[in-house]
N, C-alpha and C positions, 0 to 999 in steps of 0.2 A: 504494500500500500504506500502510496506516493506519500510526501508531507501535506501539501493539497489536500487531500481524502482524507486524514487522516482528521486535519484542523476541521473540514469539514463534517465529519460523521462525530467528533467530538461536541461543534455545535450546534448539532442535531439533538446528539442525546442530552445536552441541555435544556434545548428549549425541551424536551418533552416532558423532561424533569420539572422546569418551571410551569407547563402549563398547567396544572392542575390548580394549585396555587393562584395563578393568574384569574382560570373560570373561576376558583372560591370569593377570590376579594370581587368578581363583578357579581356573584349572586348574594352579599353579606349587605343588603340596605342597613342604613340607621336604623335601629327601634326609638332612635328620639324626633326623627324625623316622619313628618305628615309621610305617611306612604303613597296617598295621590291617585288612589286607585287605578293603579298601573296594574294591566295582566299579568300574573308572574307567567315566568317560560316553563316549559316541560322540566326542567333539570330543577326548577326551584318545586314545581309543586312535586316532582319525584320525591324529596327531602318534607314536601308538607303535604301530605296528603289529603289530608283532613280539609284543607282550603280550597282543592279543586274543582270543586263544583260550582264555586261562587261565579257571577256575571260581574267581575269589576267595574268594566266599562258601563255596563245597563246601571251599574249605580252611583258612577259619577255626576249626572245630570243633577240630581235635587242634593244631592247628599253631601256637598260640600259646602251650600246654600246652607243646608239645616245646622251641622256641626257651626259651620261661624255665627248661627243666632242665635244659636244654645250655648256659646264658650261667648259670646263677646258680656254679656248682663253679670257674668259669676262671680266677680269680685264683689259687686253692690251684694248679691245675696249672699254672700260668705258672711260677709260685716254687718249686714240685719241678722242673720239668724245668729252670731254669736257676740251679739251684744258688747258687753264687758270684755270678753275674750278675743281679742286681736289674734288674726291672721299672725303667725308666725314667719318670719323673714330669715332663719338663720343663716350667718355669713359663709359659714361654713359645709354648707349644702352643696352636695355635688347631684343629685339627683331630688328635683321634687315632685313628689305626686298629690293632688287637691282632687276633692269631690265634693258637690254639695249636693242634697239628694231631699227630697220631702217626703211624707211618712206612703208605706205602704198597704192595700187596702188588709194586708193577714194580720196588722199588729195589733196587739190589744190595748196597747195605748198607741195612738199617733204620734209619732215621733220623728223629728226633723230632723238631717245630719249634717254637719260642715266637719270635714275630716284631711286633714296633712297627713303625709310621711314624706320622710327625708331620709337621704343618706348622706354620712359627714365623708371626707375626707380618709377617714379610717375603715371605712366600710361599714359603719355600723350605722342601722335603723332606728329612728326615734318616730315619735307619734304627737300628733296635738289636734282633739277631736272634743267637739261640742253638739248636744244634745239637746233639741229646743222640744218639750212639750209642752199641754199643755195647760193655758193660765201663765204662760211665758218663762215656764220653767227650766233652767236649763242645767246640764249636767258636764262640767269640763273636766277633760280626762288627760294626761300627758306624761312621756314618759319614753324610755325604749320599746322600741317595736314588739311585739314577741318574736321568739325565734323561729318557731314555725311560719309566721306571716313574713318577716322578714326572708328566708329564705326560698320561699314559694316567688316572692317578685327578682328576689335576683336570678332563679332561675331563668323565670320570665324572659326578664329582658337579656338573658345571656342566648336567651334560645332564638336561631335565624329566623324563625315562624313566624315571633311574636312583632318581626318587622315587615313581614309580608300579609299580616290582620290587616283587614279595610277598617278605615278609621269610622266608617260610617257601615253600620250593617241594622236593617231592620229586620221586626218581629218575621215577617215572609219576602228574605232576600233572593235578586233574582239569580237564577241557575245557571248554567250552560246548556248550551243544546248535547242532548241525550245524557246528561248528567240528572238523577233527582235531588230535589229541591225540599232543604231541612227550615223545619220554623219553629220560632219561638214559642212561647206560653203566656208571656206576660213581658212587660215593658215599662220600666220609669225610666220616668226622663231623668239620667245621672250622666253629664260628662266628667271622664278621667281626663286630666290635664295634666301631662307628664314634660317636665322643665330640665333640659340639660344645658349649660355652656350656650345659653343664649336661643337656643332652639326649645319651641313649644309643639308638642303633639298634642291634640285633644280627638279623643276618641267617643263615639255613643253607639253602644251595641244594643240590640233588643232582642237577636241570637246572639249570644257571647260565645265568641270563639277562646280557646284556651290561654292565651295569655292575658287576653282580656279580663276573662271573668276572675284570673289570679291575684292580678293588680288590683281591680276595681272590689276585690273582696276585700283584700288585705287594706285600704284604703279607706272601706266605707264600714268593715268594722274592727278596727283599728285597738287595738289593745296591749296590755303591757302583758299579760301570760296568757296561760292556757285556760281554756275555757272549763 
């Protein structure tokens, strides 16, 4: 083999060695970033299968309209429903997730939620969640995350999936052709607002897909142990 051939089947088996790699960082979106209901490709819904039946594009037309009128009002209702209790700003916040949410029709008392978690700098979850019922009653609660909760979101967002979730999915979203079509039960109107390094995702599910319903749990019942 010449030297020619040689340099050349050397960077051959380079690139093949890179390309793997290469395909990973173009199928790895931000999970803090708006996903934009972009179709994923064959190779990403391979890796989520669970999401392939969804019609992204059939749901971009209203759903990005609904998400900015639901996430734009939420800071005025964080600060009415918790009163005395200030929205938390910590400096040290590498990750934040907000939910504000009104009572559900199963409760036995009506109860209103405005709920934080945050991640510092060290990795670790903390909580700060108020409770309005009512007669204007309210319940503030704060503290580290539990650790169950806390490690159910960093799953989450470690997992490629949870950046290929449509940020907007209703109770009967639409399908692909010859794909069946999965629907919800029930629906409050709760946006998750998840804040990185200057980027905001705000998501409203009404079928919650799995990263979704991890975060928005861990988020809207926020606690410091086990139940």
């Amino acid at each position: 083999m010449t030297r020619h051939a040689r340099r050349s089947a050397r960077m051959l088996a380079l690139m093949c060695i890179a390309a793997p790699s290469l395909a990973a960082a173009r199928i790895a979106p931000d999970p803090f970033s708006p996903q934009g209901f972009r179709q994923p490709g064959a190779r990403e819904l391979a890796r989520c299968p669970s999401l392939g039946w969804i019609d992204y594009r059939a749901l971009a037309g209203v759903a990005t309209k609904e998400v900015g009128r639901l996430d734009a009002p939420l800071d005025a209702q964080h600060a009415a429903l918790r009163g005395p209790y200030a929205m938390p700003h910590p400096a040290d916040a590498d990750v934040m997730i907000t939910t504000v949410i009104g009572p559900g029709e199963t409760q036995e008392t009506p109860t209103s939620t405005s709920s934080a978690i945050w991640r510092d700098g060290d990795g670790r979850w903390w909580f700060d969640r108020v409770d309005r019922r009512p007669g204007d009653e309210r319940i503030h609660s704060s503290g580290r995350l539990a650790a169950d909760l806390a490690q159910a979101v960093d799953r989450a967002l470690a997992d490629p999936c949870f950046a290929l979730e449509p940020d907007y999915l209703p109770i009967m979203p639409p399908a692909r052709p010859d794909h069946a079509a999965q629907y919800g039960y029930s629906f409050i109107l709760s946006v998750v607002r998840i804040e990185h390094a200057g980027k905001v995702r705000a998501m409203l599910q009404g079928l919650m897909t799995d990263g979704y319903r991890a975060i928005g749990d861990a988020v809207t019942y926020a606690r410091a142990g086990s139940l």
